[in-house]
N, C-alpha and C positions, 0 to 999 in steps of 0.2 A: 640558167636563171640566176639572177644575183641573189646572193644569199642574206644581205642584209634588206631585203623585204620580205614581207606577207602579205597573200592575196585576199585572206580572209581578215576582219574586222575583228576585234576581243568582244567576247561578248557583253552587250549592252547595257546590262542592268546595272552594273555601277557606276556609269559613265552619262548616264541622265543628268543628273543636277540636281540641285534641289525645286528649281522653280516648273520644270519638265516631269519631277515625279510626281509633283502634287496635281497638275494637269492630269495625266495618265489615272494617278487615284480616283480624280473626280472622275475620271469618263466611266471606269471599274464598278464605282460605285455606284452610278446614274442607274435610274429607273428605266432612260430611255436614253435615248439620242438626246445630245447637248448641241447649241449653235454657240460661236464663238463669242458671243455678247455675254451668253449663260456664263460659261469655263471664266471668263475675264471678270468677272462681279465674282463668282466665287474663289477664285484663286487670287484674288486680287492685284488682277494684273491688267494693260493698257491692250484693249481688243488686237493692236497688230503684232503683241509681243504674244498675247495666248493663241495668235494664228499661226506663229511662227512655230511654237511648239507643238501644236497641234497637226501641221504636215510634216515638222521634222518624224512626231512618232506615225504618223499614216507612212512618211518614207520610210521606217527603222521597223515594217512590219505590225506596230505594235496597237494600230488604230485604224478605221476605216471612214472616210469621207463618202458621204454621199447628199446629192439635194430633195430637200423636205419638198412632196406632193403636195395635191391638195386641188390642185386647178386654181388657187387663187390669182389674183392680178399681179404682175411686178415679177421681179424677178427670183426666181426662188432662193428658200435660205438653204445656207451649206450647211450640213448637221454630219457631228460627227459621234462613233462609239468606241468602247474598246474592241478588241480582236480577243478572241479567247487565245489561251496559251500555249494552244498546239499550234494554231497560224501563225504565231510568230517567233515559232520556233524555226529555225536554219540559221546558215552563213551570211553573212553581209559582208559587204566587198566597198563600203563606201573611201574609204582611202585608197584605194588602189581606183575607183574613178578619181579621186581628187587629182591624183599621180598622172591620171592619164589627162584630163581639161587641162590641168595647172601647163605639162608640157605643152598642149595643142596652144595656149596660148600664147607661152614663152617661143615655141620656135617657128608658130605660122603666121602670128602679127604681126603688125610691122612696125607699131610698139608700144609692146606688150603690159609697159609700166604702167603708159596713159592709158589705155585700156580697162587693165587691170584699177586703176583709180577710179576711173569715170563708172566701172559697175559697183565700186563700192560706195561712191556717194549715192547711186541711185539708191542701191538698198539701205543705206546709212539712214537715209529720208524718211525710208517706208518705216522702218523699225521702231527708231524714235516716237515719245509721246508730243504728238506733234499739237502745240498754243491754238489754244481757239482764236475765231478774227478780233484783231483788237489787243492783244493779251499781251503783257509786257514781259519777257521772259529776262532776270537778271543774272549776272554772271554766278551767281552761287547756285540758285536752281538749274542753270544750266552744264555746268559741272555735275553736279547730282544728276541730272536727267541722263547726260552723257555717262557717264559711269555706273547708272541704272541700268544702260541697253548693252554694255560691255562685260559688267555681269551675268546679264543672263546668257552672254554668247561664253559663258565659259573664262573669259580673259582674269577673273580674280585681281581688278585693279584699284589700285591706294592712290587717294591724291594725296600730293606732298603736301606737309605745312608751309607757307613762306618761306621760312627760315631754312627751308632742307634744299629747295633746290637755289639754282645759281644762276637762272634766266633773270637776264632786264623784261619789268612790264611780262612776266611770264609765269606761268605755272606748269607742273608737269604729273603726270598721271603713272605710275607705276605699275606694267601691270605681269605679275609674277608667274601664269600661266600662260601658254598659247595653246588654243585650243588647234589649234591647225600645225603643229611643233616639227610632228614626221613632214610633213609638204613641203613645211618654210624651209628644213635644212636645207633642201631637193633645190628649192626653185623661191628663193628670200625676197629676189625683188618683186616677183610678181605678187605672194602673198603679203609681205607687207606691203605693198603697193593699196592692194585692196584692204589691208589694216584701216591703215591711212584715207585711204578716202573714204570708207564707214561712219571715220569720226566725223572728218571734214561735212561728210551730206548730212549728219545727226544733228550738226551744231548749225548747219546753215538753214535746217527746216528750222528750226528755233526761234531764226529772225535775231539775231543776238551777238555781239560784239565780240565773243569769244570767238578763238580758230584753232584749227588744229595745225599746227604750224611744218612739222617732221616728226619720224618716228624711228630710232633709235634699238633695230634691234638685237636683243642677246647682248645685251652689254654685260651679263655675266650669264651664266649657264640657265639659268630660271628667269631671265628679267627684261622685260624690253623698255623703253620710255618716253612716254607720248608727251611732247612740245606743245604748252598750249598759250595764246596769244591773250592777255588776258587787260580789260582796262583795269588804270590804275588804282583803280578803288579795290581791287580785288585784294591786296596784299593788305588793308588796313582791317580785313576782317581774320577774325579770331588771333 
């Protein structure tokens, strides 16, 4: 076995986040079962980011999905609880699945990058707080929205002032964590591959002129940085 992995996961509890613990709190503390509409009003958060965290804790053991009865018309709501804390006691092994997809895609596609893109714009799409019909999304809410949904994926990203970076017509987003770190050493193009198209699919549900141009990563031991295409107006603010 090689010695620089582990099969099991560290355990959990401090590697939530903050916007996954406040989730988790609310479920703990619910009277009953919550539907994703509930958890998003009160955690205030956009219903597909508190879905997001809401199956990551049902997969991390720590929460339980199931659909609201009732016999009514339409299609049932999803409701979810917490798991008490002997259920979601054990080992988790989710990085050693990461280890093992990440390979299956790098060496049985046939290529892997485009691949690996094309599933991160789709989920890019999903994630994002996606403009009602009509709704004019501008380049600064749209850098904020986009570094809204990289946040809550763990990434801990800074957008630059004007003055810091050195693109023409460009901006760039700093972002000092990866949440996927051990993978990307393993297998860099595939995951940022899918870095990359995250943003790309975030910024193009948007409908909005910004783009994610390339992604830049480890350019120092902590750092990666995200190329963004930005119109000219964008550099006369702040």
């Amino acid at each position: 076995m090689n010695t620089d992995r582990t099969l099991a996961d560290p355990a959990p509890a401090a590697a939530l986040g903050e916007s996954r613990s406040r989730v988790l709190d609310l479920l703990r503390s619910a009277d009953g079962q919550l539907g994703v509409q509930e958890i998003a009003e009160r955690a205030g958060l956009h219903p597909n980011t508190a879905r997001f965290h809401l199956d990551a804790l049902v997969e991390a053991g720590l929460a339980e999905r199931a659909s609201e009865g009732g016999g009514q018309p339409g299609r049932p709501r999803t409701i979810y609880r917490a798991r008490p804390a002997a259920a979601a006691a054990g080992q988790r092994s989710y990085r050693l699945l990461a280890e093992i997809l990440t390979t299956l895609v790098a060496e049985h596609l046939p290529q892997p990058q485009r691949s690996a893109a094309e599933a991160g714009r789709t989920w890019g799409g999903y994630l994002i707080d996606r403009p009602a019909p009509f709704e004019h999304v501008d380049t600064r809410e749209a850098v904020e929205r986009l570094v809204g949904v990289l946040a809550e994926m763990g990434f801990d990203p800074e957008v630059e002032k004007a003055d810091q970076g050195t693109d023409e017509n460009g901006g760039r987003v700093r972002l000092h964590h990866c949440p996927f770190r051990e993978v990307a050493e393993h297998h860099r193009d595939v995951v940022c591959s899918l870095h990359l198209g995250l943003m790309q699919g975030a910024l193009a549900e948007l409908r909005t002129p910004v783009a994610a141009d390339r992604l830049d990563p480890f350019v120092e031991p902590n750092l990666c940085i995200a190329h963004l295409s930005l119109p000219n107006q964008a550099h006369t603010s702040d």
